[in-house]
Every structure is written in structure tokens, then in C-alpha cells.
N, C-alpha and C positions, 0 to 999 in steps of 0.2 A: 552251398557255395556263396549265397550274396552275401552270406556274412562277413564275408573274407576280403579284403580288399582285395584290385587289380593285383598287386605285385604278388599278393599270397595267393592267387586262383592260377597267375601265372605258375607260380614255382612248383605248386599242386600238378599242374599240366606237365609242364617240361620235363621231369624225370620220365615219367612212363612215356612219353611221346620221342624223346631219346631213345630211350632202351626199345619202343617199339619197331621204329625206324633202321635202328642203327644195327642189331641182331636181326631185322627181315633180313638186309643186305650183308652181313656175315654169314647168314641159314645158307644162303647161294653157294658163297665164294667155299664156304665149308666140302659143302656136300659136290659144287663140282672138282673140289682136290680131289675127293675119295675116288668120284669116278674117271680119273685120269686128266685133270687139266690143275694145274698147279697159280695159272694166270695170278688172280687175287690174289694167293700169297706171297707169289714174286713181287706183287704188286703193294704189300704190306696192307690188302683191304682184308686180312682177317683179323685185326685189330677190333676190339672194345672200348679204345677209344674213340669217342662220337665222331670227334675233329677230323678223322680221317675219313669219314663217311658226308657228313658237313657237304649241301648244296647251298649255297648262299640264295638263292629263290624256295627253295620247294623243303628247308629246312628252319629258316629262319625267316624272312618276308612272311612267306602262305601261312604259314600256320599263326604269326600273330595277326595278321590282315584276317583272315578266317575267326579266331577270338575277339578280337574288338568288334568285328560286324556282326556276328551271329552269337560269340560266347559258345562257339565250338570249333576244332580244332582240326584240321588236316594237313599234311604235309608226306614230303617223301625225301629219302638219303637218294646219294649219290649214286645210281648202279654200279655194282661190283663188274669189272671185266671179266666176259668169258668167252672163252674161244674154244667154238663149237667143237673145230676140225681135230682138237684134239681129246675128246670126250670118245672112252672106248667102243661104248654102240650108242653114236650120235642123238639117233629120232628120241629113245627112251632114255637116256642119260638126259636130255635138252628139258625132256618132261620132267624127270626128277627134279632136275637142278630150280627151276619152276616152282615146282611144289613146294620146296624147301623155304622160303621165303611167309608165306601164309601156314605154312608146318610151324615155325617158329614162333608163330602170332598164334597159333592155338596153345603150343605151349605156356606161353606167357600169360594165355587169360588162365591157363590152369594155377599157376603159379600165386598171379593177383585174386583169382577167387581163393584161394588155400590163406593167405594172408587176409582179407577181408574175412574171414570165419575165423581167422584167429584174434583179430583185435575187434572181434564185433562186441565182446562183452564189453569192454572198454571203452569203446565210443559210447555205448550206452549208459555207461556210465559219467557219460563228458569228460572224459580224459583227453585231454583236446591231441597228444601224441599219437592213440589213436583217433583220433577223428580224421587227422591227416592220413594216416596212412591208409583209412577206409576209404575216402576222399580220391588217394591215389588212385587204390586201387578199383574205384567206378572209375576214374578218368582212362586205368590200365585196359579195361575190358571193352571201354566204349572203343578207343583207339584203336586197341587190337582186332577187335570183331570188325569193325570199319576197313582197316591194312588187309586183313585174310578176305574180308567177301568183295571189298573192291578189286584186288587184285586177281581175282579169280573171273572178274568178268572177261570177257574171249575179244578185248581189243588188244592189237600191238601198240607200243611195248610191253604190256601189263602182261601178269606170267599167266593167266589162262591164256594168253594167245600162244604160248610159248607149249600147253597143252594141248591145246588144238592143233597145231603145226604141226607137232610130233605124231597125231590121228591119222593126218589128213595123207593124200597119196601126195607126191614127191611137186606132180606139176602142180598141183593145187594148194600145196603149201608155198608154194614159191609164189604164187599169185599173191596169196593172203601178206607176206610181208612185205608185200609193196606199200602196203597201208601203214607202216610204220613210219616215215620220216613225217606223215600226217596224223600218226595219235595221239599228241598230246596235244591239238590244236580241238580235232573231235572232241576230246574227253572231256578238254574246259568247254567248251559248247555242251556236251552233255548236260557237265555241273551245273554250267551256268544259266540253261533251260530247266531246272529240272528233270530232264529225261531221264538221267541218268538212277536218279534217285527217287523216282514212279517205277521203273526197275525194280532195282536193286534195294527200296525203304521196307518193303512189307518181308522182304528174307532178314535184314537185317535186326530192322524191329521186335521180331519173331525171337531170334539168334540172341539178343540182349535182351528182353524180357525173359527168357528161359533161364540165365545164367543170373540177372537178379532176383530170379524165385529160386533157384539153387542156395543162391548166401542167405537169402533170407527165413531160408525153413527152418 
């Protein structure tokens, strides 16, 4: 990458980090149609165009604020609406719908490791077409592995909490989302302590060194 100027490390970034974001929050609105809430696509968020997923903070700000200081990348789409009360059997539908979000971010690293084995001869051979697209596809994996194991931590609004809730017995799931109009003040306090990522570094770490010894064998 340092070989690359800013704008080419940007452009490198920006696809997988679209498609990461913008298909988390499709994986949702998809999967709570099937189980009887229609919301997102009345709402036209099962769209593949980015633009309609587009948070002007947590899509465009954070994530270049995040590259220029660190040279890494995080960001989040717009949540997809969903409305619980219409979800066939609520507690387990809520848990799916959940799921589905960090589901779609495994898929995706499946997808960018299949693509990184395929242009790997290529890059080695300095084919600079694939170098990009190898390039991508670490930027794809790092992204994604990041989107599925962050979001699977058990704060509100993040979808482990959204798993959790669905465990938990009735009174005490109700308790737990009280903590939501406060989670994304905790979270940035997490990030921005480290806590979060003394956590969550050694699963992740773990997670992405395995899948770069996969492409590389």
C-alpha cells in the first residue's frame, strides 16, 4: 500500500468498504421480508445502491477520519428499518434478522478470499490489475472480519445485542434495551479507550491471520 498514493489507497478502500457496509444492512432488511416484515422494502432499503444506505457521519466522515489518522478504516450504513411487531415469532425472527448482517460479512470474505486465490498468480507476477484487485481483496477481508466480529459484540444497538435480547427472559430483555439510546456514546468510549479492541483485538487478529494463511497456501 505505501506505494500507492492517498487517492489510490482511498479507491483501493472504498469499494469493499461500500459493499461491506451497504450489503451488512441489505442482509437485514432481506432476511426480515422473508420472516414477515416487509418495512425496508416499502422503504426501498433493499436497494444495492450504496446511496441509499449513505450515513453522512458513520459512511463518509469516519471512515476517512479513521484513514488519515490511523491508515485504517471503519465506518457503518444507515440501519435498515425494522418493525419488530410484525416479525412471525418475534424473540427468534429479531435473532435472525441480527444475524443476517455479520452472515453477509462472512459471505463476502468468502467471496474476496476466492478472488484473492484467483489473481494471486498475477499479482506475482506484477500485474499491477491484479495487485489491485489482491489489494482489494485484503482491504475486503480486513473490513469484513471487523463488521461481523464487531457487531456481534452484545452492546445495543449492535446485532449481538439484538441476540441477546432474543435469549434473555421478557423482563430482562426489556431492561437490557434501555441501554440503547446510550450505545453509541459507550462504543465510541470503548474505541476510543482501547477497551474495546483489548476485547475484541486477539479474536479478530486470530480471525484475519487464519484467512491470510488460507490465500497464501
Amino acid at each position: 500500500m505505501e506505494n500507492f498514493s492517498t487517492l489510490q489507497q482511498i479507491f483501493i478502500w472504498a469499494i469493499p468498504v461500500l459493499f461491506a457496509i451497504t450489503l451488512h444492512e441489505v442482509g437485514h432488511g432481506y432476511i426480515a421480508k422473508l420472516l414477515g416484515d416487509p418495512t425496508a422494502a416499502e422503504r426501498g432499503r433493499l436497494s444495492l445502491n450504496p446511496l441509499k444506505h449513505v450515513d453522512p457521519m458513520g459512511t463518509v466522515v469516519m471512515p476517512l477520519v479513521a484513514f488519515f489518522l490511523s491508515g485504517f478504516v471503519f465506518g457503518w450504513a444507515k440501519p435498515v428499518p425494522v418493525d419488530w411487531s410484525r416479525l412471525k415469532n418475534r424473540k427468534r425472527d429479531i435473532a435472525l434478522v441480527a444475524l443476517a448482517g455479520p452472515g453477509v460479512n462472512l459471505i463476502m470474505i468468502g467471496i474476496w478470499i476466492v478472488l484473492a486465490m484467483l489473481f494471486m498468480d498475477g499479482a506475482n507476477q506484477n500485474n499491477m490489475f491484479a495487485i489491485i484487485i489482491i489489494l482489494m481483496a485484503w482491504a475486503g477481508i480486513i473490513i469484513n472480519s471487523l463488521l461481523m466480529i464487531l457487531n456481534l459484540f452484545p452492546l445495543p444497538p449492535l446485532d449481538g445485542s439484538r441476540v441477546l435480547y432474543a435469549l434473555l427472559p421478557d423482563k430482562w430483555g426489556a431492561k437490557y434495551l434501555q441501554i440503547e439510546p446510550y450505545g453509541l456514546i459507550i462504543l465510541i468510549l470503548l474505541l476510543v479507550s482501547g477497551i474495546l479492541f483489548k476485547v475484541l483485538g486477539p479474536v479478530l487478529t486470530g480471525v484475519q491471520t487464519f484467512l491470510f494463511q488460507l490465500i497464501m497456501q
